[in-house]
CHARMM internal coordinates of N, CA and C (Angstrom, degrees):
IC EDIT
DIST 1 N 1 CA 1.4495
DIST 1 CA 1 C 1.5300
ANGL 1 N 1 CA 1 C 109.21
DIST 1 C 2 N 1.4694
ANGL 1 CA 1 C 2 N 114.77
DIHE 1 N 1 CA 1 C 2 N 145.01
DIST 2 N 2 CA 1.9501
ANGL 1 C 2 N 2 CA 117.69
DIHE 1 CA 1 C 2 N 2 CA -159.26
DIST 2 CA 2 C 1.8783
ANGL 2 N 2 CA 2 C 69.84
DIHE 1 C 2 N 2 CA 2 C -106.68
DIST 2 C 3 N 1.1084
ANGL 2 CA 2 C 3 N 98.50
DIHE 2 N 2 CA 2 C 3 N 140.90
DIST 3 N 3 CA 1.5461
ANGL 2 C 3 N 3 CA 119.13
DIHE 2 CA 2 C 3 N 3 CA 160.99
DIST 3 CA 3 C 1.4130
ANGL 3 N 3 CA 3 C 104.27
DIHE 2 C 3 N 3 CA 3 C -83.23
DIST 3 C 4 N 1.9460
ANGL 3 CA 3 C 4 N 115.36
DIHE 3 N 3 CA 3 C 4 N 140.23
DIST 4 N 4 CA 1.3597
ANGL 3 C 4 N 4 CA 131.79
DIHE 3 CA 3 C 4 N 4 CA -148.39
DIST 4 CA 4 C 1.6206
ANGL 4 N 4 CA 4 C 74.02
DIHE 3 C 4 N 4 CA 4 C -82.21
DIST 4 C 5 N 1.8993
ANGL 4 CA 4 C 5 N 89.27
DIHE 4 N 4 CA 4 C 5 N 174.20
DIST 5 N 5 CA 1.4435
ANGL 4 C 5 N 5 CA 105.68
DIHE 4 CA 4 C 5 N 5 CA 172.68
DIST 5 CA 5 C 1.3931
ANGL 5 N 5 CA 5 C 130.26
DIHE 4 C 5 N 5 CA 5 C 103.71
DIST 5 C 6 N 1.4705
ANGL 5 CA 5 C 6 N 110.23
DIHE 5 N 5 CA 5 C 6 N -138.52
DIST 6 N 6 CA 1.9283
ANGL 5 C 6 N 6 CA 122.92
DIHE 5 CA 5 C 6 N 6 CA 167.07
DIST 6 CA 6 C 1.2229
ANGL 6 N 6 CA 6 C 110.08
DIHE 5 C 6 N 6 CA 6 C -104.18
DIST 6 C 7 N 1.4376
ANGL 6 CA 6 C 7 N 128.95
DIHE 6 N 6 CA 6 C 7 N 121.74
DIST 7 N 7 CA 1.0878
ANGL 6 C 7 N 7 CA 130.32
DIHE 6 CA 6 C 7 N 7 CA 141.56
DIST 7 CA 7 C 1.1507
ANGL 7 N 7 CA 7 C 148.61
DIHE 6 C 7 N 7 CA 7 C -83.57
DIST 7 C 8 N 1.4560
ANGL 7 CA 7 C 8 N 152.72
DIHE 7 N 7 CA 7 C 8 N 111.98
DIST 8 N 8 CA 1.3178
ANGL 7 C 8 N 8 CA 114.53
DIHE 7 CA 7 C 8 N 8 CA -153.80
DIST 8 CA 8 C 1.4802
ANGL 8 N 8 CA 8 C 98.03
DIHE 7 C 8 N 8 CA 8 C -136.02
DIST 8 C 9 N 1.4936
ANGL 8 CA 8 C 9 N 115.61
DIHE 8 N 8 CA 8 C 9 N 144.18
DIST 9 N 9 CA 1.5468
ANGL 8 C 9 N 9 CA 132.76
DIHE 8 CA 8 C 9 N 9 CA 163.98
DIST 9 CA 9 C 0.9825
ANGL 9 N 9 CA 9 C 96.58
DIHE 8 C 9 N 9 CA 9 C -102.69
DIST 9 C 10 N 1.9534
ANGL 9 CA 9 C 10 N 109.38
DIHE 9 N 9 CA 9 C 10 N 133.22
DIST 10 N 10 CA 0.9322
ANGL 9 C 10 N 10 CA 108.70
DIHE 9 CA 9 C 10 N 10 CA 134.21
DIST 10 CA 10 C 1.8907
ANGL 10 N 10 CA 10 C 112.07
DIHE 9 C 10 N 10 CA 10 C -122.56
DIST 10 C 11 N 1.4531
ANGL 10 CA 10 C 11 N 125.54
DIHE 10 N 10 CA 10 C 11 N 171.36
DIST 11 N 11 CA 1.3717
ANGL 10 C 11 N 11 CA 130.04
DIHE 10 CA 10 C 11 N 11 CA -145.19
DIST 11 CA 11 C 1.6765
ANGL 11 N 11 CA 11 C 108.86
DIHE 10 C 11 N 11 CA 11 C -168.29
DIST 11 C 12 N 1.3679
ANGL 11 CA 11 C 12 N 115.50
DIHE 11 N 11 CA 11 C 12 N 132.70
DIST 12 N 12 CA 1.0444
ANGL 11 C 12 N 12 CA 101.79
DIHE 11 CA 11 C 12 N 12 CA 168.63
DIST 12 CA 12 C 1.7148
ANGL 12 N 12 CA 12 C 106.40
DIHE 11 C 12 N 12 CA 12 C -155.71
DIST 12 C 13 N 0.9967
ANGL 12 CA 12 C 13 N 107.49
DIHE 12 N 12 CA 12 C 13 N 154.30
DIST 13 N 13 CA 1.6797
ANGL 12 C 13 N 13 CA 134.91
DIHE 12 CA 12 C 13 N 13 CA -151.59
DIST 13 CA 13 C 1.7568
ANGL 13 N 13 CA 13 C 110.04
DIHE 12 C 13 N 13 CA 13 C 56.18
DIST 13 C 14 N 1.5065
ANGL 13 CA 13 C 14 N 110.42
DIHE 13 N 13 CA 13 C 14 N 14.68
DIST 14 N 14 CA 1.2985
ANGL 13 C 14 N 14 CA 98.84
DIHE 13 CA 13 C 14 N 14 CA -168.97
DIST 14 CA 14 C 1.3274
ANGL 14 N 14 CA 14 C 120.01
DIHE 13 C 14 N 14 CA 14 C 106.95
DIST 14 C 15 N 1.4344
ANGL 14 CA 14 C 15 N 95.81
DIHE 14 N 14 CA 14 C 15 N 0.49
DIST 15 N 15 CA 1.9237
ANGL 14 C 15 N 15 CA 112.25
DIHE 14 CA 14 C 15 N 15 CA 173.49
DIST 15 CA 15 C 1.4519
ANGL 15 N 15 CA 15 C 111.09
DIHE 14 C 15 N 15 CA 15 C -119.93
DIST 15 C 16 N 1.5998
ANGL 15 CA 15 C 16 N 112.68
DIHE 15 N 15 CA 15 C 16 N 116.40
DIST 16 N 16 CA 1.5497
ANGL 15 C 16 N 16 CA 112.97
DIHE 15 CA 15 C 16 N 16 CA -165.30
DIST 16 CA 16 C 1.8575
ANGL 16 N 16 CA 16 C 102.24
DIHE 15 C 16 N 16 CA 16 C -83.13
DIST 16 C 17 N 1.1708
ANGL 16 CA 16 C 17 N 111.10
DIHE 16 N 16 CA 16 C 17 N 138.85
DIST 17 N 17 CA 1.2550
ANGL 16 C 17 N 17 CA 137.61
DIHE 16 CA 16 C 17 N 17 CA -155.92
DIST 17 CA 17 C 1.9882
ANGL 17 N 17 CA 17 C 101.15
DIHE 16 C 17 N 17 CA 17 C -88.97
DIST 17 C 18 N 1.1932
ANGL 17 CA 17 C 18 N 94.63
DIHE 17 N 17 CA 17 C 18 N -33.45
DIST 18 N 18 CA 1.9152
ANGL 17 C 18 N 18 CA 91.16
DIHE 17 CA 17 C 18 N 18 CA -173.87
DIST 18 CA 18 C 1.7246
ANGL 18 N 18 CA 18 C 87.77
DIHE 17 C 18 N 18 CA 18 C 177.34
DIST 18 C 19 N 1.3949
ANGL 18 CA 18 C 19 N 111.23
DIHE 18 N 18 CA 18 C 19 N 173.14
DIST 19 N 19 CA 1.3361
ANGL 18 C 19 N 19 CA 125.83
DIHE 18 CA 18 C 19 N 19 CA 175.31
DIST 19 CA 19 C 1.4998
ANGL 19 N 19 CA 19 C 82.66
DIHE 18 C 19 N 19 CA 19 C -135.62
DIST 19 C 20 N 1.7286
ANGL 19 CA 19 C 20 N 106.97
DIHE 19 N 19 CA 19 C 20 N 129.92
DIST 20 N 20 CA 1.6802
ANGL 19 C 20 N 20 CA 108.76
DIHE 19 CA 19 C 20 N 20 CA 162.36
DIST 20 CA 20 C 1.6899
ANGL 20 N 20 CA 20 C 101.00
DIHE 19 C 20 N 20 CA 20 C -139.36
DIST 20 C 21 N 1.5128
ANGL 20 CA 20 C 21 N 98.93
DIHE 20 N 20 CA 20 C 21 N 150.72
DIST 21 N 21 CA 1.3773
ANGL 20 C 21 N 21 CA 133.48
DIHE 20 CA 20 C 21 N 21 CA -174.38
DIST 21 CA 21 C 1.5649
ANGL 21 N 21 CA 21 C 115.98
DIHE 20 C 21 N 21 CA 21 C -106.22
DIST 21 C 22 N 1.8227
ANGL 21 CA 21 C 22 N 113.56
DIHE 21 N 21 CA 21 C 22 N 128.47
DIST 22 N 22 CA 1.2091
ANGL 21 C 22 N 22 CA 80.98
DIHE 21 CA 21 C 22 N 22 CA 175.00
DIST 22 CA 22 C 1.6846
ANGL 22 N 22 CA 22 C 85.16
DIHE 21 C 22 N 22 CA 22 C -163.20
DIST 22 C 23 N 1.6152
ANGL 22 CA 22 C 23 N 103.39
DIHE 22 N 22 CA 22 C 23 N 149.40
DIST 23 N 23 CA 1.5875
ANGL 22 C 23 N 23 CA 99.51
DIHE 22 CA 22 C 23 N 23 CA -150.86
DIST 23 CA 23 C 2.0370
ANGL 23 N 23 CA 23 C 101.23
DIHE 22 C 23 N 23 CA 23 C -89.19
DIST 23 C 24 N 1.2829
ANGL 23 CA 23 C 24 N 83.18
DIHE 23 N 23 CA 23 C 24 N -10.71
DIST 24 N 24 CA 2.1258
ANGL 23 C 24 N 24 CA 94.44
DIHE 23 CA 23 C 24 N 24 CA -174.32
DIST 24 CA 24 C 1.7152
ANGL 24 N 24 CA 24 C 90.12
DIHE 23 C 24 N 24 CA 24 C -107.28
DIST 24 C 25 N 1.5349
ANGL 24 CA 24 C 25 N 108.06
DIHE 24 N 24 CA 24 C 25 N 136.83
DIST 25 N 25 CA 1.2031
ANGL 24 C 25 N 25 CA 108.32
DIHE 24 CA 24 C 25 N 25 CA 172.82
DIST 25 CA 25 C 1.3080
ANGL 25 N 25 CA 25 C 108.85
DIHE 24 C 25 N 25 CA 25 C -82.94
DIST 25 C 26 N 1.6340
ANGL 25 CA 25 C 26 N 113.45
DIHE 25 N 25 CA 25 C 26 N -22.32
DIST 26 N 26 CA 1.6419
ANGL 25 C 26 N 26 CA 111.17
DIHE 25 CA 25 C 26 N 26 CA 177.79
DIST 26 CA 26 C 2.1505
ANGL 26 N 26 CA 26 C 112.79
DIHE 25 C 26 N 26 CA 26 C -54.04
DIST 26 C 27 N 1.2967
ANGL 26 CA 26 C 27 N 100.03
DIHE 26 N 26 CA 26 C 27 N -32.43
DIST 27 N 27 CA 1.6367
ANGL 26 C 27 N 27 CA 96.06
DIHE 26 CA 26 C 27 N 27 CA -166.89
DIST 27 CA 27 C 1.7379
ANGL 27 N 27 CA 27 C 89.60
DIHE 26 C 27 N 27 CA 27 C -82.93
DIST 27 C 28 N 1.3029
ANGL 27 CA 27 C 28 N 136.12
DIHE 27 N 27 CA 27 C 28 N -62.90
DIST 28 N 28 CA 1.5416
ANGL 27 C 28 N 28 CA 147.58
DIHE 27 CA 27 C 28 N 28 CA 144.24
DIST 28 CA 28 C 1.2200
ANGL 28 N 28 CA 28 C 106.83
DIHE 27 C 28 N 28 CA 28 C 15.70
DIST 28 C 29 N 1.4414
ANGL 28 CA 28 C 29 N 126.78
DIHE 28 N 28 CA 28 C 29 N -47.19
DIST 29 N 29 CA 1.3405
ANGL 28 C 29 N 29 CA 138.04
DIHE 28 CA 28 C 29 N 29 CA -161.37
DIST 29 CA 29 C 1.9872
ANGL 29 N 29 CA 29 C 109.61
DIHE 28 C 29 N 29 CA 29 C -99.88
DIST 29 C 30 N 1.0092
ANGL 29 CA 29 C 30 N 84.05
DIHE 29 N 29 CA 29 C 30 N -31.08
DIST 30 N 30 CA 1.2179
ANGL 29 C 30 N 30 CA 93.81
DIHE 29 CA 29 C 30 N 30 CA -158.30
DIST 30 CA 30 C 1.9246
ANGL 30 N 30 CA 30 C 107.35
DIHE 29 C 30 N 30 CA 30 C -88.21
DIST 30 C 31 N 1.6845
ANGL 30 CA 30 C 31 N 96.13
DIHE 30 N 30 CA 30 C 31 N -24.44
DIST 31 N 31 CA 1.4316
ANGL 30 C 31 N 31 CA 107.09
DIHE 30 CA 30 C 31 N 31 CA 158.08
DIST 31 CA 31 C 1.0891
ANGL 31 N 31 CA 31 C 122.35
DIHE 30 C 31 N 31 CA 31 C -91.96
DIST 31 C 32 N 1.3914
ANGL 31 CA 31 C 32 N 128.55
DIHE 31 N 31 CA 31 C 32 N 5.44
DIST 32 N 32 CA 1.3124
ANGL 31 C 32 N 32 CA 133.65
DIHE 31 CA 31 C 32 N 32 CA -174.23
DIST 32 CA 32 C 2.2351
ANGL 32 N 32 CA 32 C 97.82
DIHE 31 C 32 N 32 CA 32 C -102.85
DIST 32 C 33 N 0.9569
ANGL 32 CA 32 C 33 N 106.14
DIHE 32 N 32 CA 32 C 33 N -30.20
DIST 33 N 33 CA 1.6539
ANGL 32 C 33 N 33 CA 125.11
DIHE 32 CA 32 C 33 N 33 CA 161.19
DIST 33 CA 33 C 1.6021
ANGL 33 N 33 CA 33 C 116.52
DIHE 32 C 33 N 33 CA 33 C -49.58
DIST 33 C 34 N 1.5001
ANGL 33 CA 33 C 34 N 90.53
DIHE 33 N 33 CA 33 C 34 N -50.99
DIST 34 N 34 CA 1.6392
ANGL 33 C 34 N 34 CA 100.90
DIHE 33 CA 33 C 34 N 34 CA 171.82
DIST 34 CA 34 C 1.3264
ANGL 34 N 34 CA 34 C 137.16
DIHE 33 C 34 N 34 CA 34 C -65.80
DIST 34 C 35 N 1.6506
ANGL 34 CA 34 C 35 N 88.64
DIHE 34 N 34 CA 34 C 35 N -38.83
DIST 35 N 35 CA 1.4698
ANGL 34 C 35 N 35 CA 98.84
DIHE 34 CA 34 C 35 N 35 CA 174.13
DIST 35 CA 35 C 1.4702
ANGL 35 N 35 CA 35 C 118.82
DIHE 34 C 35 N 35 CA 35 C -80.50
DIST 35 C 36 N 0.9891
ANGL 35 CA 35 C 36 N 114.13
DIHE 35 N 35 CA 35 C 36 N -33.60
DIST 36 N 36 CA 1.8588
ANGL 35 C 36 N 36 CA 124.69
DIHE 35 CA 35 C 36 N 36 CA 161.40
DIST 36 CA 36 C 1.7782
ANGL 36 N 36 CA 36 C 101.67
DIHE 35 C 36 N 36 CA 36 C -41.42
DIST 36 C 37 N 1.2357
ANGL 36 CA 36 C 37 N 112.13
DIHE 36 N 36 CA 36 C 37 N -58.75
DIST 37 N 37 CA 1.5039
ANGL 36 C 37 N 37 CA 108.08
DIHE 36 CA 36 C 37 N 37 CA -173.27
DIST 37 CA 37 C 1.9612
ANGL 37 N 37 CA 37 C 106.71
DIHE 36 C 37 N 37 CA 37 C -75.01
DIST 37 C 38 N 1.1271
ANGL 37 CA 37 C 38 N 99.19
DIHE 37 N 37 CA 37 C 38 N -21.42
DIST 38 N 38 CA 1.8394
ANGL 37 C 38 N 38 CA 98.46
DIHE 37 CA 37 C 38 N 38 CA 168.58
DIST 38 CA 38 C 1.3017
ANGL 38 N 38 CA 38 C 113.53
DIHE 37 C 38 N 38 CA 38 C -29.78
DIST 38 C 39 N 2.0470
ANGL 38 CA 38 C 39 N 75.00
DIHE 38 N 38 CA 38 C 39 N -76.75
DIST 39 N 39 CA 1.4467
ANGL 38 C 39 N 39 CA 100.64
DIHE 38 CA 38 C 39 N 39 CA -131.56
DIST 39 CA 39 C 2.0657
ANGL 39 N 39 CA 39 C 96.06
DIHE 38 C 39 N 39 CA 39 C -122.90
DIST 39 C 40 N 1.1634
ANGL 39 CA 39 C 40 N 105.73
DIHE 39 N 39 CA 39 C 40 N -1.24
DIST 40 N 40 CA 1.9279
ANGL 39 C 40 N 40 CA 103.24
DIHE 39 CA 39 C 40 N 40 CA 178.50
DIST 40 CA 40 C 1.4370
ANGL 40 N 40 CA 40 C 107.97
DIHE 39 C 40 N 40 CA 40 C -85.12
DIST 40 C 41 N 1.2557
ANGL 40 CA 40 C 41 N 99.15
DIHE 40 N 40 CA 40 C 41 N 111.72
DIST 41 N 41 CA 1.4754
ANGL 40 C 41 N 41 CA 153.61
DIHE 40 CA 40 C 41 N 41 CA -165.80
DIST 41 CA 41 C 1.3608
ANGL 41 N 41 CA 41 C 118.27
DIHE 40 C 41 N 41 CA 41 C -159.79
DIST 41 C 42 N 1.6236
ANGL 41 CA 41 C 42 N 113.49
DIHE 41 N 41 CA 41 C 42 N 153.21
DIST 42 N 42 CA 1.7577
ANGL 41 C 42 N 42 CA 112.48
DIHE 41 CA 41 C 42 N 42 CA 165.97
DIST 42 CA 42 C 1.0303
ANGL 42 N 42 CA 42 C 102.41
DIHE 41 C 42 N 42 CA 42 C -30.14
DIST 42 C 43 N 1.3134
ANGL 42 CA 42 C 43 N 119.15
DIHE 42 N 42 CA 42 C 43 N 140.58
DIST 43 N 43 CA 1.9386
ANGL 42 C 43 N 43 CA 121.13
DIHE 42 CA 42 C 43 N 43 CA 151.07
DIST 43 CA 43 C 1.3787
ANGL 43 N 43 CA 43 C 102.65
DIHE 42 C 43 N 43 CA 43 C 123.94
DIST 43 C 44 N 1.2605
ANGL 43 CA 43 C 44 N 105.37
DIHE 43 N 43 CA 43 C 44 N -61.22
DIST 44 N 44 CA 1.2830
ANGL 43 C 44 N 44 CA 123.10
DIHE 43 CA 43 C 44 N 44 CA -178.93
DIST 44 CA 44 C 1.6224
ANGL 44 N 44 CA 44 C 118.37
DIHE 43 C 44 N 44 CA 44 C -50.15
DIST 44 C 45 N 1.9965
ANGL 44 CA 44 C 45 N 86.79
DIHE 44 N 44 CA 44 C 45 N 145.32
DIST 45 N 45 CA 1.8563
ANGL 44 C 45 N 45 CA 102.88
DIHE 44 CA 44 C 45 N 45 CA -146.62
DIST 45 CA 45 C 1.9235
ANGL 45 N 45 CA 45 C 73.17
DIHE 44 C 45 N 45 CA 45 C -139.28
DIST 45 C 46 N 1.4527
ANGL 45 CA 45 C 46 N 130.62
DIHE 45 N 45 CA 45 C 46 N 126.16
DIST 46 N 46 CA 1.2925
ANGL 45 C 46 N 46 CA 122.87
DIHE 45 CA 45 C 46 N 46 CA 153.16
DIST 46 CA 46 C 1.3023
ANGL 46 N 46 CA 46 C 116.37
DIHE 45 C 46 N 46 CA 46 C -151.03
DIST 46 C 47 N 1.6860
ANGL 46 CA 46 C 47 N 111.37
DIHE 46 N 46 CA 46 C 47 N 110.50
DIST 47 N 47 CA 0.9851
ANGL 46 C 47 N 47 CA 109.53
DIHE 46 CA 46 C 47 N 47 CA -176.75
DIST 47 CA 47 C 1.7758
ANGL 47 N 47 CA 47 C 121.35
DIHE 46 C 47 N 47 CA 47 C -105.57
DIST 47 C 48 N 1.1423
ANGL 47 CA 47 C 48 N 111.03
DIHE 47 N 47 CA 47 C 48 N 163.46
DIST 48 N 48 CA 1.9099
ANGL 47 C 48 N 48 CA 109.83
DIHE 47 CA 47 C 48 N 48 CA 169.59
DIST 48 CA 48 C 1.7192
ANGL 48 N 48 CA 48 C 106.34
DIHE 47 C 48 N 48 CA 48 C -128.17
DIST 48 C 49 N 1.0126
ANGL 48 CA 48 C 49 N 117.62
DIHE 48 N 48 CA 48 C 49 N 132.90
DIST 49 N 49 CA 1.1298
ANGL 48 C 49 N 49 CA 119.09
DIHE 48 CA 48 C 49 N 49 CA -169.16
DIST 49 CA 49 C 1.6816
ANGL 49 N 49 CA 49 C 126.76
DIHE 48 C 49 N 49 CA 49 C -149.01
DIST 49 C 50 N 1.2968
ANGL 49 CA 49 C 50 N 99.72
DIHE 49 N 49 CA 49 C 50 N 116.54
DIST 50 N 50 CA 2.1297
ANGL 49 C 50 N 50 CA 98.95
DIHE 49 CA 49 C 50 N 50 CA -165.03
DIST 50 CA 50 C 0.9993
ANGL 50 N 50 CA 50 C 106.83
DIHE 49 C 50 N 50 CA 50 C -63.08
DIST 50 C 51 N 1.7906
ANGL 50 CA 50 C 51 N 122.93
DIHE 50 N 50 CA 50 C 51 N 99.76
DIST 51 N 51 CA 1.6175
ANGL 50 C 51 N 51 CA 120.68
DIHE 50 CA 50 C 51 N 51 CA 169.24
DIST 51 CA 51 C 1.4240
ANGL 51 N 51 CA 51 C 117.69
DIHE 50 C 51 N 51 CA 51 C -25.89
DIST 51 C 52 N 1.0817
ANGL 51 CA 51 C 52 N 108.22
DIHE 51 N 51 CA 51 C 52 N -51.33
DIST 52 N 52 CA 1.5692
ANGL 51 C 52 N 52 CA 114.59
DIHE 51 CA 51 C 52 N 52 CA -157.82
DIST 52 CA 52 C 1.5954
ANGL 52 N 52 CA 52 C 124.84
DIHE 51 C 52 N 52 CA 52 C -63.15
DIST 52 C 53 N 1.7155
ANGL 52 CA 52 C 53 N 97.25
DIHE 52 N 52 CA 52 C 53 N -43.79
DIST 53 N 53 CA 1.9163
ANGL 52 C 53 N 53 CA 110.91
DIHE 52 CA 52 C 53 N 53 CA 168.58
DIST 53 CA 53 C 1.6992
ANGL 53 N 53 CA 53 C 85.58
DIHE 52 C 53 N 53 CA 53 C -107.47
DIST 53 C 54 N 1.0276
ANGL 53 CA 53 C 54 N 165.67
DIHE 53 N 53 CA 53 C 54 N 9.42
DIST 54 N 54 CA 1.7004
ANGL 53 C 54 N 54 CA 151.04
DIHE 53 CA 53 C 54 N 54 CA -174.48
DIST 54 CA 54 C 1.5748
ANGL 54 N 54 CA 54 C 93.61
DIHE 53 C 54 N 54 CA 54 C 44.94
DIST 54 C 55 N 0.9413
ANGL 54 CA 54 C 55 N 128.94
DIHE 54 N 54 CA 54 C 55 N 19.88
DIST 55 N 55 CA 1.6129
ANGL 54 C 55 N 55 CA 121.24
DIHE 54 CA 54 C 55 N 55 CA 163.14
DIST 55 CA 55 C 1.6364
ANGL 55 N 55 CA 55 C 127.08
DIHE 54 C 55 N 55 CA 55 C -53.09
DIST 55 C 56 N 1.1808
ANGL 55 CA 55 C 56 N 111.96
DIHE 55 N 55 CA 55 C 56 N 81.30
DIST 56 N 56 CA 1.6071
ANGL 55 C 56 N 56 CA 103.51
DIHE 55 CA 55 C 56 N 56 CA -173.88
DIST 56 CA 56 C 1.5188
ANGL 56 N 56 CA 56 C 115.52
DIHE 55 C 56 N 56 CA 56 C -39.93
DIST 56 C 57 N 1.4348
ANGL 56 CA 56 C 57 N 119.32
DIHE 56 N 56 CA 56 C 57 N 119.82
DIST 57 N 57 CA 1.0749
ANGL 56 C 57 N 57 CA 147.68
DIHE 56 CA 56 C 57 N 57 CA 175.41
DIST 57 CA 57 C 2.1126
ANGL 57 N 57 CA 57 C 117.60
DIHE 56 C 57 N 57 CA 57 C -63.27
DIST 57 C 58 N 1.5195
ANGL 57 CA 57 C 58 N 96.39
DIHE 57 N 57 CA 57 C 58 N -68.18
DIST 58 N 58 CA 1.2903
ANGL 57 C 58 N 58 CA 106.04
DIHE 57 CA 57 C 58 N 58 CA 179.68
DIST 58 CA 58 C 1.4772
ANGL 58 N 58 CA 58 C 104.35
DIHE 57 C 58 N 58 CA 58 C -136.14
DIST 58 C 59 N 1.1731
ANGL 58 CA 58 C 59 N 135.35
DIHE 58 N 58 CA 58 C 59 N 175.33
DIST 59 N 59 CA 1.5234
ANGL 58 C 59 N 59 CA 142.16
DIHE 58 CA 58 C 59 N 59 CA 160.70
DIST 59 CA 59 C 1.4919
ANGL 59 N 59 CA 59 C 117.75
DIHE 58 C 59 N 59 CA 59 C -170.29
DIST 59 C 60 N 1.3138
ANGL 59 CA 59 C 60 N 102.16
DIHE 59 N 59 CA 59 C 60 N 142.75
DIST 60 N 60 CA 1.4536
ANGL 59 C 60 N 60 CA 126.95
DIHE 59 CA 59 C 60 N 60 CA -177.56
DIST 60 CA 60 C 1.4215
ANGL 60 N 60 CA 60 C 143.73
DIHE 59 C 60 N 60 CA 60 C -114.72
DIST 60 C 61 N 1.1389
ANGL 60 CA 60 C 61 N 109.74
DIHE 60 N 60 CA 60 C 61 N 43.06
DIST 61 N 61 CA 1.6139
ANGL 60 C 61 N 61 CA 101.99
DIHE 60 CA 60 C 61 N 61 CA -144.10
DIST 61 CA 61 C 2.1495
ANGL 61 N 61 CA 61 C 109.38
DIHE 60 C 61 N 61 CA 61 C -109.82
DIST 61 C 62 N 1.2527
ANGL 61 CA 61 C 62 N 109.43
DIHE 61 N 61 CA 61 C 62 N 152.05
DIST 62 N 62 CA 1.3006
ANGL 61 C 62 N 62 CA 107.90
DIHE 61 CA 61 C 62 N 62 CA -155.94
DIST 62 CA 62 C 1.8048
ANGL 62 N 62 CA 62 C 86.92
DIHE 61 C 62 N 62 CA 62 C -131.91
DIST 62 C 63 N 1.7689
ANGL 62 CA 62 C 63 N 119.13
DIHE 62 N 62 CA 62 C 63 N 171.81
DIST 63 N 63 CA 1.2167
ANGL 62 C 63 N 63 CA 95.00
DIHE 62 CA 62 C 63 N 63 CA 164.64
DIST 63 CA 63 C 1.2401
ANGL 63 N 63 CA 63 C 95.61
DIHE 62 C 63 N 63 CA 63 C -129.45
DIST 63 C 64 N 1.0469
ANGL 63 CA 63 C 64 N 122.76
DIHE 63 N 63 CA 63 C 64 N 175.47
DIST 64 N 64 CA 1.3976
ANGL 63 C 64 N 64 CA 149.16
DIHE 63 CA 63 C 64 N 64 CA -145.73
DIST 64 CA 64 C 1.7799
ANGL 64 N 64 CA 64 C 113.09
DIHE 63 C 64 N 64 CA 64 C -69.84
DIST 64 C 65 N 0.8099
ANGL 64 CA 64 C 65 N 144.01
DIHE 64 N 64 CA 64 C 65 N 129.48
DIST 65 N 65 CA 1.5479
ANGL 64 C 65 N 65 CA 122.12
DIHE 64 CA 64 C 65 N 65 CA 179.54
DIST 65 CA 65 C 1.5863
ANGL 65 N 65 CA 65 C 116.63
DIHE 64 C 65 N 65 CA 65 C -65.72
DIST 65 C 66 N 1.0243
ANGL 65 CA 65 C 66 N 121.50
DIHE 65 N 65 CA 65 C 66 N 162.33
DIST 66 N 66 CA 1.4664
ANGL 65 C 66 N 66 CA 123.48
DIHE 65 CA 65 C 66 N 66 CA -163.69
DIST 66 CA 66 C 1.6212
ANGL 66 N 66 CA 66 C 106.91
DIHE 65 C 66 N 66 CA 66 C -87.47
DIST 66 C 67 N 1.3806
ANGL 66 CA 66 C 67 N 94.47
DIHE 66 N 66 CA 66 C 67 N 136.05
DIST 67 N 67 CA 1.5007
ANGL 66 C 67 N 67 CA 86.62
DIHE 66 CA 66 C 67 N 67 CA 173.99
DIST 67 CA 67 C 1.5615
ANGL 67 N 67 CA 67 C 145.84
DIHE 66 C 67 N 67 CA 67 C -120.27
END
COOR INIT
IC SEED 1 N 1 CA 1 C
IC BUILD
């Protein structure tokens, strides 16, 4: 069972960092802010997303540096 609400990935080089749940999109949002200031850098993939419609919420995504 997907817990109602925000979900949010965040991930980087292609390695997901945590799965978080959260039933208010106001707190959802506001950790999804955080994780941008973590972890946004090359690589980095962070999404928030309303379980309920899959309506992407926020997104973050960068690509990778060249190698």
């Amino acid at each position: 069972m997907t817990p109602t609400g925000c979900h949010l990935t965040p991930a980087l080089d292609g390695r997901r960092l945590m799965d978080g749940w959260w039933r208010r999109e106001g707190k959802a949002r506001k950790k999804f802010r955080e994780e941008v200031g973590d972890h946004g850098r090359d690589g980095a993939r962070i999404l928030l997303v309303d379980t309920e419609t899959d309506a992407e919420l926020a997104r973050y995504l960068t690509d990778a540096p060249p190698a």
